[in-house]
N, C-alpha and C positions, 0 to 999 in steps of 0.2 A: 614270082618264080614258078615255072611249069613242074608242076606236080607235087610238090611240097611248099607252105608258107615259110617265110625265116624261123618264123617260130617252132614250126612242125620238124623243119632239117634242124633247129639248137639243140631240141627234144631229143633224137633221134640221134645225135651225135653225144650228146650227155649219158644216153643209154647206154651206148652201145662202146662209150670210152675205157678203154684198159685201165685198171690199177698200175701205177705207177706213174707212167709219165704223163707233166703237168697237160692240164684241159685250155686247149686255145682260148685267147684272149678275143671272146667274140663284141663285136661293136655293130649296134645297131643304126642303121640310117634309114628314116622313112620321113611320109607326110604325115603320119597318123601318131596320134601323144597314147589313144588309148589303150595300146598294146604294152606301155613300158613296164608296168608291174609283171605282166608275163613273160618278157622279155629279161628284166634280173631274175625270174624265177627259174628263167633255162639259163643262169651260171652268167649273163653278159655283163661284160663290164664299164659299158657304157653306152647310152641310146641318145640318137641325136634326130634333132628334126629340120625337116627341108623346109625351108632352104637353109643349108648350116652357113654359119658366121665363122669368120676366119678364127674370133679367138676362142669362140665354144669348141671348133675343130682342135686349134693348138692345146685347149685345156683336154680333149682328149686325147691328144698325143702322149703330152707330159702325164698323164696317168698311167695309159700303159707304158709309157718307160718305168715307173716309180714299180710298177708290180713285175716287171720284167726283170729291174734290179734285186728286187727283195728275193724273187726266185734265184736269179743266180746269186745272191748272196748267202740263201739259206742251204745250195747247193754246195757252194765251197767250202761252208762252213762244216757240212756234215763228209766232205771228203778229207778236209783237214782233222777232222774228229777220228776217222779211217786210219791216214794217216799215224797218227798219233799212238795208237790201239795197235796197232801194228809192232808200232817200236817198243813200245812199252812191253806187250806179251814177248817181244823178241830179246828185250833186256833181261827178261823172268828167263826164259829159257837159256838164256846163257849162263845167268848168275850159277840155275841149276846145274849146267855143267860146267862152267868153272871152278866149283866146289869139287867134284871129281877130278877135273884136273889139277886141283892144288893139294887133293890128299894124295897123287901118286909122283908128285917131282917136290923135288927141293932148291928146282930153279925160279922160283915166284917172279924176278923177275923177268926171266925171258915169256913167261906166260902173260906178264901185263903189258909188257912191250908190242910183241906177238898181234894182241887182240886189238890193241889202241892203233895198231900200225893200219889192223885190217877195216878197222871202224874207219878211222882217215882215210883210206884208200875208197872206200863204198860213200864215203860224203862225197870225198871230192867228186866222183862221177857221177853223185847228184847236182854238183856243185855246177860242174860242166855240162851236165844236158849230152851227155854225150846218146843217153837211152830212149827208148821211146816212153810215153806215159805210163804204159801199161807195166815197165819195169820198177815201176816207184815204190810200189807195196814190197818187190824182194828185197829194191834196196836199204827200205829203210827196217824191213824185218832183220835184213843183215847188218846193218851199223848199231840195231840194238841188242844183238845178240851178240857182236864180239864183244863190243864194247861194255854190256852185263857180264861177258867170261871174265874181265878182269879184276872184277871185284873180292871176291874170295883172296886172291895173290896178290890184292893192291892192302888188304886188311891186316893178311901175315904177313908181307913186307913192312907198311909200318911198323907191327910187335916188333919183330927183328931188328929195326934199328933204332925202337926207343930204351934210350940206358935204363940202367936198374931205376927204379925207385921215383919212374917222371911216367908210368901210362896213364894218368889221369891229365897231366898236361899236355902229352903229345895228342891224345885222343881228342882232348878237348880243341886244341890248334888247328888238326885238322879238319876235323867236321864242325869245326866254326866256318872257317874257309871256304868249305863246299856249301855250306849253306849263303855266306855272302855271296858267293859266283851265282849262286841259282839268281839272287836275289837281283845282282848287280846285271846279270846279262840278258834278262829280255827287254832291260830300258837299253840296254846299248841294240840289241837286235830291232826292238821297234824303231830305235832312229835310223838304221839302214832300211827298213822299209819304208821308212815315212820320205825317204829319197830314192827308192824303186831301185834300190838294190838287194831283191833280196837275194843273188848268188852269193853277193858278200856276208850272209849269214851264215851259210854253206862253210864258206872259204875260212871264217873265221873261228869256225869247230876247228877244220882240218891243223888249222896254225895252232892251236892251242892245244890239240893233240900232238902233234910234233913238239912243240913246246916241253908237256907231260912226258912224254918218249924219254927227252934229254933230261928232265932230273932222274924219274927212276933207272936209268944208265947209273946214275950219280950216286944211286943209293948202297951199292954193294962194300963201297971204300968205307962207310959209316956201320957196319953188322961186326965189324971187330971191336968197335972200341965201346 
């Protein structure tokens, strides 16, 4: 190389490389074996010698796929983690003011209807893709925020239509229930991934929020007796 050895431009490029995004997958090819310790020591990830053989060549391919993978694996995984942190602060902040909104009405359930409707509405359009990427973080900040506003007015609508002298067994019925669903639906959502659907994990929130919708409609005929 004029002006720089491989080794001197690895150097030079390992200095001079920003924090954050990954350091090229550099591959060594020469006539010479005695450079290779210097060669992993400027970050390469594989040095080959002339004349290369077809399958020492293919064992270097399939290397850099495997660490190519593991980067975009560890990248997804820490966007899904993003993700995740998102909805969840966005579920806390709803909870929070869902709590204000159910100490100033006395219609609990149009406030869980309300929020469950607006949560399904912000899935589905994730569901759809109708957004660009960059709108993913609001959307799922907003389906965890209506859908935490419901909480509060989903807790007093329970009281309200458990009869006298059963809140130890309605309470207990219900949040058995929610705990089976957690429990039951990431095996049902892992098998739609595991068949590359995952819109229909989307889609399958939204159905069972509309689902949710029509019993607490159902619940108001039950606060009299």
């Amino acid at each position: 190389m004029p002006g720089l050895s491989g080794l001197e431009a690895a150097r030079a490029l390992a200095e001079d490389w920003p924090d954050g995004p990954h350091f090229p997958l550099l591959v060594f090819v020469t006539a010479y074996d005695q450079y290779a310790l210097q060669a992993f020591d400027a970050q390469a990830v594989d040095y080959l010698l002339k004349p290369v053989d077809g399958a020492r060549l293919a064992e270097c391919v399939q290397r850099l796929q495997r660490t190519l993978a593991t980067r975009q694996g560890a990248a997804q995984e820490l966007q899904t983690s993003l993700e995740r942190l998102r909805a969840l602060l966005g579920a806390a902040a709803g909870i929070f003011a869902g709590g204000f909104v159910a100490a100033h009405t006395s219609r609990h359930d149009l406030v869980a209807v309300s929020g469950m409707a607006a949560s399904a509405a912000f899935m589905f359009v994730l569901a759809a893709a109708w957004l660009p990427a960059a709108a993913l973080p609001l959307l799922f900040a907003s389906t965890g925020f209506f859908g935490g506003m419901t909480n509060p007015s989903r807790d007093l609508i329970v009281r309200a239509t458990t009869p006298a002298g059963a809140t130890g067994k309605v309470y207990g019925f219900v949040y058995s229930g929610l705990d089976v669903g957690s429990m039951l639906t990431p095996v049902f959502f892992g098998w739609l991934l595991d068949r590359g659907n995952a819109a229909a994990v989307f889609f399958s929130v939204v159905v069972a929020s509309l689902l949710t919708i029509g019993t607490v409609l159902q619940l108001p005929r039950y606060q009299s007796r």
